[in-house]
C-alpha positions as CSV (number, residue, x, y, z in Angstrom):
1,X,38.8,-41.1,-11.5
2,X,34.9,-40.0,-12.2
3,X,33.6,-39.3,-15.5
4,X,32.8,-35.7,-15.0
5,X,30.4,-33.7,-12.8
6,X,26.9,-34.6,-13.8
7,X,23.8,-32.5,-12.2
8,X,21.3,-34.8,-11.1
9,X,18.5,-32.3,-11.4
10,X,19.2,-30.9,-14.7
11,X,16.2,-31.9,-16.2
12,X,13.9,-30.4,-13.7
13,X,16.5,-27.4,-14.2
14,X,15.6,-27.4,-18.0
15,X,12.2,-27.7,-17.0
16,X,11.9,-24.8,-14.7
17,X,14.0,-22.7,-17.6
18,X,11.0,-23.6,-20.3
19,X,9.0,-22.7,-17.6
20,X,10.4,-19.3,-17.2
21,X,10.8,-18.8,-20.7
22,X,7.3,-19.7,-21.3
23,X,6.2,-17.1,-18.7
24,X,8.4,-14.4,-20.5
25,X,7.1,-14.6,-23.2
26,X,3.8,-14.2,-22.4
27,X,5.0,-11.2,-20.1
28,X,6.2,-9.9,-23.4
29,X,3.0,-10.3,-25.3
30,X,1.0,-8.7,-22.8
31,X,3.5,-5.9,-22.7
32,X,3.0,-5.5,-26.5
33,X,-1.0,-5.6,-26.0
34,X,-0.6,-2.9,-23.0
35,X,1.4,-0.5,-25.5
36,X,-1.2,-1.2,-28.5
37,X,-4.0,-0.1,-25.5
38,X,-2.0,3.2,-24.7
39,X,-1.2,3.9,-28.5
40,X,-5.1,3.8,-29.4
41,X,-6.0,6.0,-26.3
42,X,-3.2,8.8,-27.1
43,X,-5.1,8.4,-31.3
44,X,-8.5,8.5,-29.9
45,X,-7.4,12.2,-27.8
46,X,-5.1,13.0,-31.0
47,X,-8.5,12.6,-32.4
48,X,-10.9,14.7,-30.6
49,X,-7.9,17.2,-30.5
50,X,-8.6,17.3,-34.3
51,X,-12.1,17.0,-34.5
52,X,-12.3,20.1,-32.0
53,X,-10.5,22.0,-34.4
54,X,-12.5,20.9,-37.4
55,X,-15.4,22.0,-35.4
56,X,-13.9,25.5,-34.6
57,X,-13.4,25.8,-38.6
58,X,-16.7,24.8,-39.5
59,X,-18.3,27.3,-36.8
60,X,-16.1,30.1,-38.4
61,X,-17.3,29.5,-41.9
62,X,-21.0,29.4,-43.1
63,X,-21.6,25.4,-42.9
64,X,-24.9,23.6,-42.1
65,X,-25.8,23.3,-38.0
66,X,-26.8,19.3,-38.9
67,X,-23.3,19.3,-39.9
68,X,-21.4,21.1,-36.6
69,X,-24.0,19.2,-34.4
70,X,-22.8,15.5,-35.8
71,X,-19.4,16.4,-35.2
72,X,-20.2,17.7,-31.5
73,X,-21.4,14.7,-30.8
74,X,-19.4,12.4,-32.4
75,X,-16.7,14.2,-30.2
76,X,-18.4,14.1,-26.9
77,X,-18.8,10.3,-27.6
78,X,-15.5,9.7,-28.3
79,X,-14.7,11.7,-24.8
80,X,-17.3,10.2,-22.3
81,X,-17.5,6.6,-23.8
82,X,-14.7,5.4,-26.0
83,X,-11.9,7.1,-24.0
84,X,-13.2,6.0,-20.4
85,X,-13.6,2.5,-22.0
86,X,-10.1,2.5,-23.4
87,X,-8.9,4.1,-19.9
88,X,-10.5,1.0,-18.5
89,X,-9.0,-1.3,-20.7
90,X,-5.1,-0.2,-20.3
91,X,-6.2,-0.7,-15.9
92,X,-6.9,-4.1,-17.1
93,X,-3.8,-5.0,-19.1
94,X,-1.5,-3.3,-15.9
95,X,-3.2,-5.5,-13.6
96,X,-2.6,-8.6,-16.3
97,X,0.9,-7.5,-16.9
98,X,1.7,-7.0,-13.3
99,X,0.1,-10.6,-12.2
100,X,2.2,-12.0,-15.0
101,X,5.5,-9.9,-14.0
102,X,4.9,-11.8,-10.6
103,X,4.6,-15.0,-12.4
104,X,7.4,-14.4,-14.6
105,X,9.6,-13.7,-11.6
106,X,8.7,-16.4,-9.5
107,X,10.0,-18.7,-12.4
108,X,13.0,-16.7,-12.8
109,X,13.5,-17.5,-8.8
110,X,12.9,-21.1,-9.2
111,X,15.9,-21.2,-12.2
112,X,18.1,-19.0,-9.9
113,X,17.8,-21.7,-7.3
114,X,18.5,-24.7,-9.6
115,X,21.7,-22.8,-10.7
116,X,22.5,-22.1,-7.0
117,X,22.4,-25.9,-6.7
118,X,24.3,-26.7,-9.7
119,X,26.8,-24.5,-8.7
120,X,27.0,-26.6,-5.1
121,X,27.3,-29.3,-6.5
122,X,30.0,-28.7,-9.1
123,X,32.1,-27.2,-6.3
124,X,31.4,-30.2,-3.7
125,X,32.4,-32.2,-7.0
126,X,35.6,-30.3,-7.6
127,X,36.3,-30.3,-4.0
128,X,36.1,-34.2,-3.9
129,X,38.1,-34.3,-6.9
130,X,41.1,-32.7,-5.3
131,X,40.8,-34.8,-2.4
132,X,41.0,-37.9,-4.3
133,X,43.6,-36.4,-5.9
134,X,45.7,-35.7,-3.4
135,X,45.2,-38.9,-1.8
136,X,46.3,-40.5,-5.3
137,X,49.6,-38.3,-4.7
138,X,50.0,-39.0,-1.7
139,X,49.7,-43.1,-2.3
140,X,52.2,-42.5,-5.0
141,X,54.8,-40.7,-2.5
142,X,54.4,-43.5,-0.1
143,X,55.3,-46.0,-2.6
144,X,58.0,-44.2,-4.1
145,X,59.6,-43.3,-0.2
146,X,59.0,-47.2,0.3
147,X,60.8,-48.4,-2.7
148,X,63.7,-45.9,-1.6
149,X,64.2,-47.3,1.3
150,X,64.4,-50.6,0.2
């Protein structure tokens, strides 16, 4: 009998796993740097929420108009530039995320195929197994019925 069923292409089948491994983890990592984008963008509104309400304080009170007209500004910046820009950003990292989800599963599809044909060939093995075996059973029988009737 064979030795055992042997894959011919499992080391283009490892390959194509390190492959899709590879490509996951840089799916993750881009994933991490997206969330890090949309955390800074929800401070940076946290933050004008804030500095709106320090100004509304400071308007109340009796407090220098140098002081109310920095902080106006410094929040209208931080609304027409450093939001926009961080808007911008996250649009980037969902287009590089989403071309490296398609990447990702195009290596996942590659490994799926290798496993299909793995599995093929196990069965065709196992299949060819049994035959052999039967034959071997038969063979046996023959002989035996043989030596009966002699």
């Amino acid at each position: 009998m064979a030795k055992g069923f042997k894959f011919k292409l499992e080391r283009i089948m490892n390959l194509k796993i390190e492959e899709e491994e590879e490509e996951k983890k840089k799916l993750v990592a881009i994933r991490k740097k997206l969330k890090e984008a949309q955390d800074h963008l929800q401070y940076l509104k946290d933050f004008c929420i804030q500095m709106e309400a320090q100004l509304r304080e400071k308007q109340k009170g009796t407090v220098k108009i140098h002081e109310i007209q920095l902080l106006h500004n410094h929040i209208r910046k931080v609304k027409e530039q450093d939001i926009p820009q961080q808007m911008i950003l996250i649009q980037q990292i969902q287009i590089e995320e989403q071309e490296q989800f398609n990447k990702y599963m195009e290596a996942r599809i590659e490994v799926k195929k290798f496993e299909k044909l793995k599995e093929k060939a196990r069965k065709e093995y196992e299949e060819k197994e049994l035959q052999e075996e039967a034959k071997l059973i038969d063979e046996i029988a023959t002989i035996a019925a043989a030596r009966k009737m002699q």
